[in-house]
C-alpha positions as CSV (number, residue, x, y, z in Angstrom):
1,X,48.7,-82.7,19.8
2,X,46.8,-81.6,22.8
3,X,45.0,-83.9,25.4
4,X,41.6,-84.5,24.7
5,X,39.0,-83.4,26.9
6,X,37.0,-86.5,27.6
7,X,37.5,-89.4,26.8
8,X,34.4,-90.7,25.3
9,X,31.4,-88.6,23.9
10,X,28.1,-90.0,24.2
11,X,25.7,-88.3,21.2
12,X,22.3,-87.3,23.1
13,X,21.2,-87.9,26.5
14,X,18.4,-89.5,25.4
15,X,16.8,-92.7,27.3
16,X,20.2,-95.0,25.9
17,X,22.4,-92.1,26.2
18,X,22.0,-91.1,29.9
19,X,22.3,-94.5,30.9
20,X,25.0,-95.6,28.8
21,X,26.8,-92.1,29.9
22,X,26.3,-93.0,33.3
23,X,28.1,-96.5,33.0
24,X,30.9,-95.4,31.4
25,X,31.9,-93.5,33.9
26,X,31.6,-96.6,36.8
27,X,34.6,-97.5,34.8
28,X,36.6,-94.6,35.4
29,X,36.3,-92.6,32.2
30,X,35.6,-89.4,31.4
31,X,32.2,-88.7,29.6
32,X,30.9,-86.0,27.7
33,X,27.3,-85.9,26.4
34,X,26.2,-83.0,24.2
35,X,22.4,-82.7,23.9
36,X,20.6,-80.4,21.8
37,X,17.3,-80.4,24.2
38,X,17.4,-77.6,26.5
39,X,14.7,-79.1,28.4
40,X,13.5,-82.7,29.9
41,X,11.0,-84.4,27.7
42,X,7.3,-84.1,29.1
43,X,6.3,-87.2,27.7
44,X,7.0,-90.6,28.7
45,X,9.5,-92.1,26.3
46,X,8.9,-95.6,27.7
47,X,6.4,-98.4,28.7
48,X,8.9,-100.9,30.7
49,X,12.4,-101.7,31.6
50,X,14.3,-104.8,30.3
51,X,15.8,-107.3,33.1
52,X,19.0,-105.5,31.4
53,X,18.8,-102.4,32.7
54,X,17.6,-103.0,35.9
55,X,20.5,-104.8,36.2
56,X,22.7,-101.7,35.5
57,X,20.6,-99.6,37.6
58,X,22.6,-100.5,40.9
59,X,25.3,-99.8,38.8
60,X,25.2,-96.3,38.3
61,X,23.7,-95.8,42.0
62,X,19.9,-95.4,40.6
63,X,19.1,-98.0,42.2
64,X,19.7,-99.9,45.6
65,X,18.8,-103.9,46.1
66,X,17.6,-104.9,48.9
């Protein structure tokens, strides 16, 4: 059996995929992330962000705190 090539695939790099994409590899993993979209959306896909994720946002290096 061969090795695979990443070690997690994240479906879609969508407004939850990116993100979650982005996190898993803080922890050291490998991360791939097919998306069918060959371009960025034009539209806005979102009104807010939860106390959540801009709490992951320093995280991934989005984000500094000052």
């Amino acid at each position: 059996m061969t090795s695979p090539v990443h070690d997690v695939a994240v479906i879609g790099a969508g407004p939850v995929g990116a993100p979650r994409a982005a996190l898993l590899t803080t922890l050291g993993l490998s991360v791939g992330v097919p998306e069918r979209a060959t371009d960025v959306y034009p539209l806005p896909r979102s009104a807010h962000l939860a106390a959540a994720t801009l709490g992951n946002l320093p995280d991934i290096g989005a984000w500094s705190v000052s």
